[in-house]
N, C-alpha and C positions, 0 to 999 in steps of 0.2 A: 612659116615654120617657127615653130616656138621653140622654149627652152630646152637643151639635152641634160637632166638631173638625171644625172648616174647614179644616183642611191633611190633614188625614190620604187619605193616599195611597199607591201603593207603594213610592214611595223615601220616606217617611219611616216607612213599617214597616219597609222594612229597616234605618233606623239605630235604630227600636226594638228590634228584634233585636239589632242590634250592644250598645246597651245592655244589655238583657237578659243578654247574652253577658258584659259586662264587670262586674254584678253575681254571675253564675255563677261568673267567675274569682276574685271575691275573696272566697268563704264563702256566694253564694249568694243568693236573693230574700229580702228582709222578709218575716216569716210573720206575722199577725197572730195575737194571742190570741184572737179570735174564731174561730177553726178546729181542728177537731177532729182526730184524729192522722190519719183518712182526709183530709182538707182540707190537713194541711200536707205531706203526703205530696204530693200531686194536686197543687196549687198553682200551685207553679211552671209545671208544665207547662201549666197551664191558662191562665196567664196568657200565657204563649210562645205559646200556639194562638191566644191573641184578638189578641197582636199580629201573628202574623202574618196572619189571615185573617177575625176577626169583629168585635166592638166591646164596649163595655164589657156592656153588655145583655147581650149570651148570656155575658161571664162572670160576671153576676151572678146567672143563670139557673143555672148551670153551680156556684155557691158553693153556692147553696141547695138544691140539690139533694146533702142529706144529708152537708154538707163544714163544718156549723158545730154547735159547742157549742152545748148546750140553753141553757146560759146563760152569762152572762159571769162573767169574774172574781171573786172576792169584792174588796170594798172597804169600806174604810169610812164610814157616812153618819151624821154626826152623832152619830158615838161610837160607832154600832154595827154590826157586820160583817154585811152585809148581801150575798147573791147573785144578784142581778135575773135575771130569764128575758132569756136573749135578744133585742134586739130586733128589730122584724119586716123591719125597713130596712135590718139589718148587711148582709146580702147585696151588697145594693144599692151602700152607704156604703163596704166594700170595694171592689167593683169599681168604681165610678168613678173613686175616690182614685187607687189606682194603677194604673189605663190612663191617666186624665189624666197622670197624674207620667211613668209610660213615656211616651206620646205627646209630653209635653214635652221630656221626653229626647232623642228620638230627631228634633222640629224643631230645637231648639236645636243638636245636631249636624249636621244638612242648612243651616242657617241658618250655621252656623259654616262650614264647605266651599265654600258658594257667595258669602262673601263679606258676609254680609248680617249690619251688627252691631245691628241692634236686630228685638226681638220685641213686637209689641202684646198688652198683658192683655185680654179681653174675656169676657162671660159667656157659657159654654157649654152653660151648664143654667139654665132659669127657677126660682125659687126665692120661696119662698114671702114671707119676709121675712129681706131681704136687708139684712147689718150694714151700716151707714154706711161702714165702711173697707173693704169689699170695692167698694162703691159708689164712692169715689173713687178707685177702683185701676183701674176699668174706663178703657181709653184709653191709661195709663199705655204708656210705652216700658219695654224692660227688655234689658240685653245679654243677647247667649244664650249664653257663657262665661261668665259670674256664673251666669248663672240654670242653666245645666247644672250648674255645682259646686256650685251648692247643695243641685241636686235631687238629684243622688248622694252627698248625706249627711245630707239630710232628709227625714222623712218628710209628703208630703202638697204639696199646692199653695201651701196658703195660710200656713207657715211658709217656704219657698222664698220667698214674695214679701213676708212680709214683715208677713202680716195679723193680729191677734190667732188662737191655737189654736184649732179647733175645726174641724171638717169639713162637708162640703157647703158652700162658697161657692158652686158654679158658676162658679169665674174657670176658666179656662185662657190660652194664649195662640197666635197668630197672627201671621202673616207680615203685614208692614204693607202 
C-alpha cells in the first residue's frame, strides 16, 4: 500500500502537471541511477501519467516492470568496489519519493494561489521504524514558497524539510 495524500485531487494534479511542465522546461525530470536505458527513456512519461491519473502504486508497478538495472551502481564498501543486486523495494522507493515531491509541488502551488501560507507535515505512509527527527517533524507548519523552492532543487521529501538523508520517511504534507 502506497502513499495516503490527503489533498490530492484534481486541481492539485493539475498544478502537478504544471510542475512537471516546469521541470520539462528547464532540462527535464530527475532520472534516477536505478533505471535502466528503457526506464530513463519511459520515465518521465510515466511519471506525467501517474500525475495525471493514477498514484504512486501503479507507478511503481509501472518501474518494475522491466524499467530497472539488475543492479545498482558500483561503490565502494570498505575499501572494496562492490556491485549489490538491485534492491527488491527500489521500485517502490522510486515512486513514492517522487510523486510525494511532485504532489508536494503542485499543493504548495495551489496553496500559494488560494492564499494559504502554511502547509502541515504529516505521515503518509506507516513505516516501520520511524527516525526520531521525522517524528518530530510530524505537526510541524511549513511555508509552501520555501517548501516549493526547495523541492525544485532538491531531491526527495525529507532533504526539502530539513530531515537527516535517507529515504522512506513517510512525511508528506497537508493543508491545515
Amino acid at each position: 500500500m502506497g502513499l495516503n495524500l490527503t489533498d490530492l485531487n484534481e486541481p492539485i494534479r493539475d498544478e502537478m502537471l504544471k510542475e512537471f511542465q516546469y521541470d520539462e522546461e528547464r532540462g527535464g525530470v530527475w532520472l534516477s541511477d536505478n533505471l535502466n536505458e528503457r526506464g530513463r527513456t519511459e520515465y518521465p512519461r510515466l511519471l506525467e501519467e501517474a500525475a495525471r491519473s493514477h498514484d504512486d502504486d501503479w507507478l511503481a508497478m509501472e518501474i518494475a516492470d522491466g524499467r530497472l538495472n539488475s543492479h545498482e551502481k558500483p561503490r565502494l564498501n570498505r575499501g572494496t568496489m562492490v556491485t549489490p543486486k538491485m534492491r527488491s523495494n527500489a521500485h517502490t522507493m522510486l515512486a513514492e519519493g517522487e510523486f510525494n515531491r511532485l504532489y508536494a509541488r503542485g499543493l504548495c502551488r495551489w496553496a500559494i494561489a488560494q492564499g494559504i501560507t502554511e502547509l502541515v507535515v504529516y505521515r503518509a505512509k506507516a513505516v516501520e521504524n520511524p527516525r526520531s527527527e521525522s517524528v518530530r517533524m510530524i505537526g510541524q507548519r511549513v511555508d509552501p514558497k520555501q517548501l516549493l523552492d526547495d523541492l525544485r532543487v532538491s531531491r526527495g521529501m525529507d532533504t526539502a524539510l530539513h530531515l537527516p538523508p535517507g529515504p522512506n520517511s513517510g512525511l508528506s504534507v497537508r493543508l491545515p
